[in-house]
C-alpha positions as semicolon CSV with decimal commas, in nm:
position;residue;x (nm);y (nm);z (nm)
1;X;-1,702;4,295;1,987
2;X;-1,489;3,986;1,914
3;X;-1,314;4,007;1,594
4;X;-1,389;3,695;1,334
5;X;-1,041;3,543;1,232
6;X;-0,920;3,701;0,896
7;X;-0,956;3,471;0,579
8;X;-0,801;3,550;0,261
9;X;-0,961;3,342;-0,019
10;X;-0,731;3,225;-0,319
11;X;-0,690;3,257;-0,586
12;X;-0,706;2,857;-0,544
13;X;-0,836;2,739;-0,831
14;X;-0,897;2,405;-0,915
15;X;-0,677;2,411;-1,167
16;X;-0,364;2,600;-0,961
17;X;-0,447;2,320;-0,712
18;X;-0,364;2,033;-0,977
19;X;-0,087;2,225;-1,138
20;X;0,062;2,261;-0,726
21;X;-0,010;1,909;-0,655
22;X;0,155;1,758;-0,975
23;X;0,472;1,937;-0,953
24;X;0,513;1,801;-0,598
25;X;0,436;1,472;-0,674
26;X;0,708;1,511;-0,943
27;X;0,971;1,553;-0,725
28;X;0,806;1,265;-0,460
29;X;0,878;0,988;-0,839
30;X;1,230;1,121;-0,868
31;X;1,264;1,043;-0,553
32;X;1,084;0,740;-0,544
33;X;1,209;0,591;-0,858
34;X;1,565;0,647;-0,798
35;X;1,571;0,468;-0,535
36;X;1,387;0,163;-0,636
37;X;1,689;0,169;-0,903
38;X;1,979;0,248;-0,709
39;X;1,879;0,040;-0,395
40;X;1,579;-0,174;-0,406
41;X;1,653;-0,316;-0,788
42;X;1,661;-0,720;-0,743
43;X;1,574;-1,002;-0,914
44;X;1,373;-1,321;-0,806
45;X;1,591;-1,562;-1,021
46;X;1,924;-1,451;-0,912
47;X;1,870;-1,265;-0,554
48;X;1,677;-1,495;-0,354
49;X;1,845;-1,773;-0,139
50;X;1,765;-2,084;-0,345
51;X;1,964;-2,323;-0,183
52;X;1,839;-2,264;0,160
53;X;1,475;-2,238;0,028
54;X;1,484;-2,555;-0,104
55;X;1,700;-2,731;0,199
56;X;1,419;-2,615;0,453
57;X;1,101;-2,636;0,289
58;X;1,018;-2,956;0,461
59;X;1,005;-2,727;0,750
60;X;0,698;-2,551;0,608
61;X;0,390;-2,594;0,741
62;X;0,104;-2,682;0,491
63;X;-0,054;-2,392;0,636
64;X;0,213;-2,179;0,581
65;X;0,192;-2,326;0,230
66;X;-0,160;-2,254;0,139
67;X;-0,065;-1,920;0,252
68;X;0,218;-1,812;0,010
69;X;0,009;-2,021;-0,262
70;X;-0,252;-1,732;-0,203
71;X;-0,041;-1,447;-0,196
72;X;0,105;-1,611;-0,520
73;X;-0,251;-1,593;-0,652
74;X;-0,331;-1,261;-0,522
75;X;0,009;-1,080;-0,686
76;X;-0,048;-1,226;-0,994
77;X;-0,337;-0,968;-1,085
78;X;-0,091;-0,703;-1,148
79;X;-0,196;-0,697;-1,493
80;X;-0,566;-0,621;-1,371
81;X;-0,396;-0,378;-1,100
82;X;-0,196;-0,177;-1,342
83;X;-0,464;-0,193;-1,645
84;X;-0,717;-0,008;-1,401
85;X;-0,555;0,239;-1,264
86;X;-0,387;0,332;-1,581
87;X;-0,683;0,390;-1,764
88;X;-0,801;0,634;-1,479
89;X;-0,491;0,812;-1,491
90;X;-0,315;0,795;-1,801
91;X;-0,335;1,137;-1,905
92;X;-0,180;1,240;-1,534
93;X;0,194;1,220;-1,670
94;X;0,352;1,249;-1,265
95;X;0,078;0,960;-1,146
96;X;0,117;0,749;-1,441
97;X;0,474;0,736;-1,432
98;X;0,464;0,581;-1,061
99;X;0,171;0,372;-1,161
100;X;0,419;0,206;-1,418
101;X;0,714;0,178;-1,180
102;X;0,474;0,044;-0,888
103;X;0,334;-0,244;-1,127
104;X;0,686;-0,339;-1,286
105;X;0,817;-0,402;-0,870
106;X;0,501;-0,600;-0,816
107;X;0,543;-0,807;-1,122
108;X;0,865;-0,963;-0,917
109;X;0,648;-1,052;-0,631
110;X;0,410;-1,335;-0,762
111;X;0,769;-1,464;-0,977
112;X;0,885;-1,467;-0,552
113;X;0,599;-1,670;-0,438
114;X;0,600;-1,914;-0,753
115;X;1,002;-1,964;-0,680
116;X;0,950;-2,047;-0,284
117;X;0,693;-2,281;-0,347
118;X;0,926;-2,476;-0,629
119;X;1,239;-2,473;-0,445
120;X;1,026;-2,544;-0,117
121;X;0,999;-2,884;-0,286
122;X;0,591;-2,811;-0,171
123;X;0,436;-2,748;-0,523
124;X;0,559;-2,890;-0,878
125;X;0,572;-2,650;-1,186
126;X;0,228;-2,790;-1,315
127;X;0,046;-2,775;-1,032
128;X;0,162;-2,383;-1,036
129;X;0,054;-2,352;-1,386
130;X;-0,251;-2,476;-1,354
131;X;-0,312;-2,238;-1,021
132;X;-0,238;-1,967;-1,236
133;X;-0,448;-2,030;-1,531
134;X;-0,745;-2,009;-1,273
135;X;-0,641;-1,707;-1,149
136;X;-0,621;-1,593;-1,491
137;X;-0,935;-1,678;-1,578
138;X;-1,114;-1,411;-1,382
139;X;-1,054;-1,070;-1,419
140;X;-1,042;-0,794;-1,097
141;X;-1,203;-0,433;-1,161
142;X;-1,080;-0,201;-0,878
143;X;-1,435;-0,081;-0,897
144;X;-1,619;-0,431;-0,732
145;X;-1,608;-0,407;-0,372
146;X;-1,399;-0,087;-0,303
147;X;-1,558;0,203;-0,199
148;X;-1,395;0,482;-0,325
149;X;-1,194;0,350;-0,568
150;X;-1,382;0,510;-0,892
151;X;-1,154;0,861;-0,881
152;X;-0,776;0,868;-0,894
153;X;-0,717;1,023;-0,572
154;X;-0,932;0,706;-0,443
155;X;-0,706;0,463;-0,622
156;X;-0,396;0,651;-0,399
157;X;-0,573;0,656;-0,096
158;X;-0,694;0,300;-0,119
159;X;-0,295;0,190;-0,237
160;X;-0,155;0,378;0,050
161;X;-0,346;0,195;0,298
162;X;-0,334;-0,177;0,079
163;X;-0,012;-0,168;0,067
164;X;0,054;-0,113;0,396
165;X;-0,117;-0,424;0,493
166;X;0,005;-0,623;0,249
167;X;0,359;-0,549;0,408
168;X;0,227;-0,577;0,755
169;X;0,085;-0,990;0,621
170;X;0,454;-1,027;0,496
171;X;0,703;-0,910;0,778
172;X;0,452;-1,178;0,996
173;X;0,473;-1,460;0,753
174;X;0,873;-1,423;0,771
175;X;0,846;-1,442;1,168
176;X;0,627;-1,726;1,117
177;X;0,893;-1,923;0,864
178;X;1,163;-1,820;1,078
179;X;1,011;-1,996;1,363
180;X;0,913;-2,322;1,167
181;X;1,281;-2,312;1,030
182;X;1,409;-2,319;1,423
183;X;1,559;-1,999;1,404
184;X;1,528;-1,680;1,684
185;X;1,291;-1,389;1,597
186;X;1,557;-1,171;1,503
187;X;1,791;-1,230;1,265
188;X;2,153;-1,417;1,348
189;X;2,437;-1,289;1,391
190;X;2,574;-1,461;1,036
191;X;2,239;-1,359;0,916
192;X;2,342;-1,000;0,959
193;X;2,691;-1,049;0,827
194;X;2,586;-1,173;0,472
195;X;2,306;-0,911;0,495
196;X;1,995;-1,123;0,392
197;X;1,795;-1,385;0,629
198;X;1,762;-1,723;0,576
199;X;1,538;-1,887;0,273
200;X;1,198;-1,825;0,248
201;X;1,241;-1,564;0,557
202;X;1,465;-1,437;0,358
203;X;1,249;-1,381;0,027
204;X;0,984;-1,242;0,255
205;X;1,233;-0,949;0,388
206;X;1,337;-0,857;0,054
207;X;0,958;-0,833;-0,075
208;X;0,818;-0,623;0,188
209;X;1,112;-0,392;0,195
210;X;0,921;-0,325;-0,116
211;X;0,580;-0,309;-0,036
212;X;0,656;-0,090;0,260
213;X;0,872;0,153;-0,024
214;X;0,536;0,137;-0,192
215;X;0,317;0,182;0,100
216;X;0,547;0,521;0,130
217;X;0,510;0,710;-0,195
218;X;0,142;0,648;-0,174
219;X;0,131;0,816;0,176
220;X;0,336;1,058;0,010
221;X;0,074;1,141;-0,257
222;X;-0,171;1,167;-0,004
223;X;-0,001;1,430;0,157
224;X;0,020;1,604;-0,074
225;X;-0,325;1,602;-0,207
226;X;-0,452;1,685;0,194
227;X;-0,260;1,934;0,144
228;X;-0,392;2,156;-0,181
229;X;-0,759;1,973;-0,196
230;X;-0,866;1,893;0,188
231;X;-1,215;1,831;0,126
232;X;-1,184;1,590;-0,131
233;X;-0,916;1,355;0,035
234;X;-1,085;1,340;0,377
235;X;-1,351;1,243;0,197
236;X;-1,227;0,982;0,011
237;X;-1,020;0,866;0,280
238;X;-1,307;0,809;0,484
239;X;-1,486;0,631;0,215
240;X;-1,146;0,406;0,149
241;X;-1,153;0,354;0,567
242;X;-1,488;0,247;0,593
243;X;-1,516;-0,022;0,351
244;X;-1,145;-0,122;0,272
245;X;-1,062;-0,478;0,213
246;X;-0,758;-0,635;0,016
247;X;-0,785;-0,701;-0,347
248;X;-0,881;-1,001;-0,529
249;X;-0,903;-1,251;-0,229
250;X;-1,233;-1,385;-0,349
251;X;-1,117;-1,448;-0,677
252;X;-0,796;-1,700;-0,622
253;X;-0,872;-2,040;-0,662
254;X;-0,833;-2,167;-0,304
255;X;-1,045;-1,899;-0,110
256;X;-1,195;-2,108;0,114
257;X;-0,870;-2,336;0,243
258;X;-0,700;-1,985;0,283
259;X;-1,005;-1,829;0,517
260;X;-0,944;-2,162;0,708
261;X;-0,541;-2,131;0,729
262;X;-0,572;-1,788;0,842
263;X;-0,830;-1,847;1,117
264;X;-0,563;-2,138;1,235
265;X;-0,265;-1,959;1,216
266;X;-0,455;-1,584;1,320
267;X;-0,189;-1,427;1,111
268;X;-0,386;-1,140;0,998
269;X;-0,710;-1,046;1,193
270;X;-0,965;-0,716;1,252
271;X;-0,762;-0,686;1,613
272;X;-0,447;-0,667;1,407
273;X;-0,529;-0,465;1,090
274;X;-0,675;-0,213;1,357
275;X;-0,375;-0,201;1,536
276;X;-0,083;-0,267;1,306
277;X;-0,227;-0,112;0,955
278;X;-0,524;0,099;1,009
279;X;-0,407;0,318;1,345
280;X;-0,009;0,339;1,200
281;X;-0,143;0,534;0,864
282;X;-0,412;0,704;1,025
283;X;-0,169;0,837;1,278
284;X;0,129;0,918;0,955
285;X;-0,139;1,121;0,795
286;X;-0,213;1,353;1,140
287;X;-0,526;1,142;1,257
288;X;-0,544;1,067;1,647
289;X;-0,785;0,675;1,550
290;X;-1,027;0,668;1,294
291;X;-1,284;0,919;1,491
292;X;-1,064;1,218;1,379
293;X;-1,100;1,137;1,028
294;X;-1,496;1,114;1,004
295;X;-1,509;1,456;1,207
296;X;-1,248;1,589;0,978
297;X;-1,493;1,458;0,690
298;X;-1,770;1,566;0,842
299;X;-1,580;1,924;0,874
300;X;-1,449;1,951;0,529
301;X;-1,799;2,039;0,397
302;X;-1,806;2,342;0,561
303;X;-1,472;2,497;0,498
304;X;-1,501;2,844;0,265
305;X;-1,408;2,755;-0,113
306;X;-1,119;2,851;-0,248
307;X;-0,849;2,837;0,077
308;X;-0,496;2,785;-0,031
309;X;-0,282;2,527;0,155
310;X;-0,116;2,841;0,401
311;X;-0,437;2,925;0,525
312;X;-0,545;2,550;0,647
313;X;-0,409;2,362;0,921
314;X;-0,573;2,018;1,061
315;X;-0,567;1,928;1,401
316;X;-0,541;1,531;1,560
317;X;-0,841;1,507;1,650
318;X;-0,986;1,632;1,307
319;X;-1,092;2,031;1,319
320;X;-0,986;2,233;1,089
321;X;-0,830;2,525;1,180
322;X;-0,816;2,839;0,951
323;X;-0,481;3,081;0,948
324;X;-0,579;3,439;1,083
325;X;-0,314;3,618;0,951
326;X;-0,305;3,549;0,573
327;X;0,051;3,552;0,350
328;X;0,103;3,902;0,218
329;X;0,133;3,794;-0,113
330;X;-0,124;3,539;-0,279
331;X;-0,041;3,229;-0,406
332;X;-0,203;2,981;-0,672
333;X;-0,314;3,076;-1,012
């Protein structure tokens, strides 16, 4: 006879997994947060290059324009974006806390946008205000058009992977201005002297070096929940996969002239997000391409309740594999 692998079950309870999973992600905001203070803090109105913003943004393309009009439009929803998922999580102290700190970074983002189009010389303050009244006339629900995105852990999973692409649409749109401004892909040696790019290149770099901070405490959080409830975040991660799309695109006031600019200027397409968004997180959270994670979903169901973290590991290509020599003392509640 073959012996079956040895299981020890618990004592995992659901609420030793929360208690486990909160005190981690604790530590992931210290982290985190100290860092967006010590390193990443910046303002739009005194640490973006102005001068050379508004010298080159004849260079612009009206493309280009329409472009950073609509991620203007698109980052101003914070309030929506932070009102959401706060009342999902508020009583979460550890998830809240982030939430908060997430929303205040963002709020600098759309202030970005409104001060390259200005000092590009490509939009006047009115026609700005009046953008943003329409934007503010409708109201986003994390709910419409997101599967997945009616539990907490949905609103990480689906953050993780936004934000992500939202940094991936930003690093190309400061290729893109570097090459309308003339300059090489890289930045110049002068460039790396002063230690910022060049205008509106330059604004770019400094907002996705936040978006891709915020892209990694997400990922974080995910980790950690895969690691204390596996079922659930496979799950949801597969629903988040399946029918992810960015936020409030068909709510800004120039939709339609933005679907056109980005079929012109193919800065973000399927091709891409598959390769440059999707494939990169799938692979960060142990997935070998989007297969692994429906078998791992698929899988899930079937694991024994009540397995602690040391006793489940989770291969590439999405089995789960189940420890046959258990701890010799128990852990969880």
């Amino acid at each position: 006879m073959v012996e079956m692998p040895l299981v020890v079950r618990g004592p995992w309870t659901r609420d030793a997994r929360e208690r486990a999973a909160a005190a981690e992600i604790h530590e992931a905001f210290i982290r985190y947060f100290r860092k967006a203070m010590k390193v990443r803090n910046w303002l739009p109105w005194d640490d973006l290059p102005l001068r050379e913003i508004h010298e080159r943004g004849h260079l612009l393309s009206e493309d280009t324009v329409t472009i950073i009009q609509a991620y203007l439009g698109i980052e101003d929803y914070v309030g929506d974006y932070v009102l959401d998922g706060l009342t999902m999580i508020r009583q979460w102290r550890e998830r809240r806390n982030i939430h908060l700190a997430w929303g205040m970074e963002e709020l600098k983002h759309a202030e970005a946008w409104e001060l390259v189009l200005l000092e590009s010389g490509r939009r006047t303050k009115e026609q700005l205000e009046e953008y943003r009244e329409q934007v503010h006339a409708h109201t986003w629900s994390m709910r419409e058009d997101h599967p997945g995105l009616d539990t907490p852990l949905g609103v990480v999973c689906y953050s993780m992977l936004q934000e992500r692409a939202t940094y991936y649409n930003y690093d190309e749109m400061r290729k893109r201005i570097r090459q309308e401004y003339g300059l090489p892909p890289r930045p110049t040696d002068e460039e790396r002297a002063r230690g910022y790019e060049i205008g509106a290149a330059g604004a770019f770099k400094i907002v996705s070096i936040d978006e891709i901070a915020h892209h990694g405490i997400f990922l974080e959080m995910v980790q950690i929940y895969m690691k204390y409830m596996p079922v659930e975040t496979v799950e949801t991660l597969h629903q988040v996969f399946s029918g992810f799309s960015m936020p409030a695109q068909n709510l800004i006031p120039d939709t339609a002239e933005l679907g056109k600019a980005l079929e012109r200027t193919l800065l973000y397409t399927p091709l891409k997000y598959g390769r440059d968004v999707q494939n990169p997180v799938l692979e960060a959270l142990g997935f070998h391409r989007k297969r692994a994670l429906e078998k791992a979903a698929q899988q899930a169901k079937l694991l024994p309740p009540g397995l602690g973290p040391e006793h489940v590991a989770l291969s590439r290509t999405g089995e789960f594999v189940l420890s046959m020599t258990p701890d010799p003392v128990a852990v969880g509640d």
